[in-house]
C-alpha positions in Angstrom: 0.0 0.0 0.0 1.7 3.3 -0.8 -0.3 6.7 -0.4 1.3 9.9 -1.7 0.7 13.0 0.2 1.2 16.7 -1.4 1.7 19.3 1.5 2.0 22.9 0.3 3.8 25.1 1.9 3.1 28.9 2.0 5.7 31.2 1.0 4.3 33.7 0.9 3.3 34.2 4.5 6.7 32.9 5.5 8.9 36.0 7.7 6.7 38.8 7.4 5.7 37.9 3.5 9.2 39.0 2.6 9.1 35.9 -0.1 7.1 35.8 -2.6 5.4 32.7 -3.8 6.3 32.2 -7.0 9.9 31.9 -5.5 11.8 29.4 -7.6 14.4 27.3 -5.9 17.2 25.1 -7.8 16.6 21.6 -8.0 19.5 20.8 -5.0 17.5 23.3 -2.7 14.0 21.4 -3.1 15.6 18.1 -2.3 17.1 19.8 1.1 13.6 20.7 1.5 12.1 17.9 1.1 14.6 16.1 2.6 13.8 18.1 6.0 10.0 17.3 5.4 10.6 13.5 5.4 12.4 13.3 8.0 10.1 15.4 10.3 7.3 12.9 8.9 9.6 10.2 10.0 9.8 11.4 13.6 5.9 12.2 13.9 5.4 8.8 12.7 7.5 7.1 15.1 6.4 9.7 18.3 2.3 7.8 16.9 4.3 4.6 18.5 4.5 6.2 21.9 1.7 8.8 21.4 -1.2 5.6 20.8 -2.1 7.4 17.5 -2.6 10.9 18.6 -0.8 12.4 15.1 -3.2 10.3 13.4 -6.2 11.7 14.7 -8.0 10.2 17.2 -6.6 7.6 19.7 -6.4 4.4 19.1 -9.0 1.9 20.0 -8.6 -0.1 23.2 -7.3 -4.1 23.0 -10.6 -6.2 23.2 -11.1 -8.1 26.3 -10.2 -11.4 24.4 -6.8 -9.9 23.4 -6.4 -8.7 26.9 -6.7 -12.8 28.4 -4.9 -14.2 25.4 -2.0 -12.1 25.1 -1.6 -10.5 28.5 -1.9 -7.4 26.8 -3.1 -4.0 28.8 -4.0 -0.8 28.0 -3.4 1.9 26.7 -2.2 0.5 23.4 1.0 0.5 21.7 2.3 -1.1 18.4 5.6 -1.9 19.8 5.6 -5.8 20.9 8.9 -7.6 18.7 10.2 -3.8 17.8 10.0 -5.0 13.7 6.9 -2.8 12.7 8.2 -0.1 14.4 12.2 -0.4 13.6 10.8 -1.0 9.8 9.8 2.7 9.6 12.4 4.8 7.5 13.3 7.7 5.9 13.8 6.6 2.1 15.1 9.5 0.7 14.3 12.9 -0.9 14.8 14.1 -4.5 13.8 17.4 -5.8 10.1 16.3 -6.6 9.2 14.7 -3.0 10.4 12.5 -0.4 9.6 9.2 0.9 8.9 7.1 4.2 7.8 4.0 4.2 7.0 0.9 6.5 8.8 -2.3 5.4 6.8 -4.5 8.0 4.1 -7.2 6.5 1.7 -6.0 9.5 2.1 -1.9 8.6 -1.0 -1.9 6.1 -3.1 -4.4 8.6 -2.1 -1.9 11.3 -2.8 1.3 9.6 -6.1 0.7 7.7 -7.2 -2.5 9.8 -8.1 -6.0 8.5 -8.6 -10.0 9.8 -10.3 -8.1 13.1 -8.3 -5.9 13.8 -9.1 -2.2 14.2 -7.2 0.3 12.2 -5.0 1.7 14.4 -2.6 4.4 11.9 0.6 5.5 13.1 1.1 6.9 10.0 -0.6 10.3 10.1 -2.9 10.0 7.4 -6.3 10.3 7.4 -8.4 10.5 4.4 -5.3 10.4 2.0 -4.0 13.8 3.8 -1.3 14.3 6.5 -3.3 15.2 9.9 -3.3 18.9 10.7 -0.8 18.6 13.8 1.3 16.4 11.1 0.9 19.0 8.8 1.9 21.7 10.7 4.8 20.0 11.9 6.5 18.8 8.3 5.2 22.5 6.9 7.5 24.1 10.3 10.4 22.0 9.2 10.0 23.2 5.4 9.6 26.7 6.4 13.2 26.2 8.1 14.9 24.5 5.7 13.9 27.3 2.9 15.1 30.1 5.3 18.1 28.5 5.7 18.4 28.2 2.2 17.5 31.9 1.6 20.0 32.6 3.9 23.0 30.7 2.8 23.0 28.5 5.1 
């Protein structure tokens, strides 16, 4: 399963609208940027490990009482039980056009849209094939950085 997801960010607004949007950057500066946005969706996806999918939304639903008996398993819920789903995560790289992270796991997709009886339960934050606000804001923050550095010469 692979979802693309387009964020735009706002130049225009950026420091006191000194940039204007049709800005054009070189293709070496828009794979720093979107290097910088993947890797900020790398680190929200990981904190929805710890966080029991609060960057994808809504919280995750609680284990069923027949997990709870079977498995020993308590609440609240985490996707962390062999480490593999959630070491599988990674940045994949960035060109000029976008950047990717995917989930190498076989149980990411089951996780994150649900299946066989289990509730979805995303850690990616998607919902409704966009990034979540909070995730949104955070990737746009770390864009917004990366092109002032840029502006800058840094």
């Amino acid at each position: 399963m692979m979802t693309r997801i387009k964020v735009k960010v706002p130049l225009g607004r950026m420091m006191g609208g000194r940039f204007a949007a049709t800005r054009l950057f070189t293709s070496s500066a828009m794979e720093r940027i979107h290097r910088k946005m993947g890797l900020k969706l790398l680190q929200v996806t990981k904190q929805s490990f710890f966080q029991h999918g609060q960057f994808g939304g809504a919280p995750w639903q609680e284990y069923a009482e027949s997990t709870k008996k079977r498995w020993h398993k308590h609440d609240p819920v985490t996707l962390i039980e062999s480490g593999d789903m959630f070491g599988s995560v990674r940045f994949d790289g960035a060109t000029s056009l976008g950047a990717r992270v995917v989930a190498g796991d076989w149980k990411s997709s089951l996780h994150q849209s649900g299946g066989e009886g289990l509730p979805a339960r995303p850690y990616f934050p998607i919902s409704q094939g966009r990034l979540t606000p909070q995730a949104e804001r955070e990737v746009v923050k770390a864009a917004q950085r990366e092109i002032h550095n840029i502006v800058r010469g840094l």
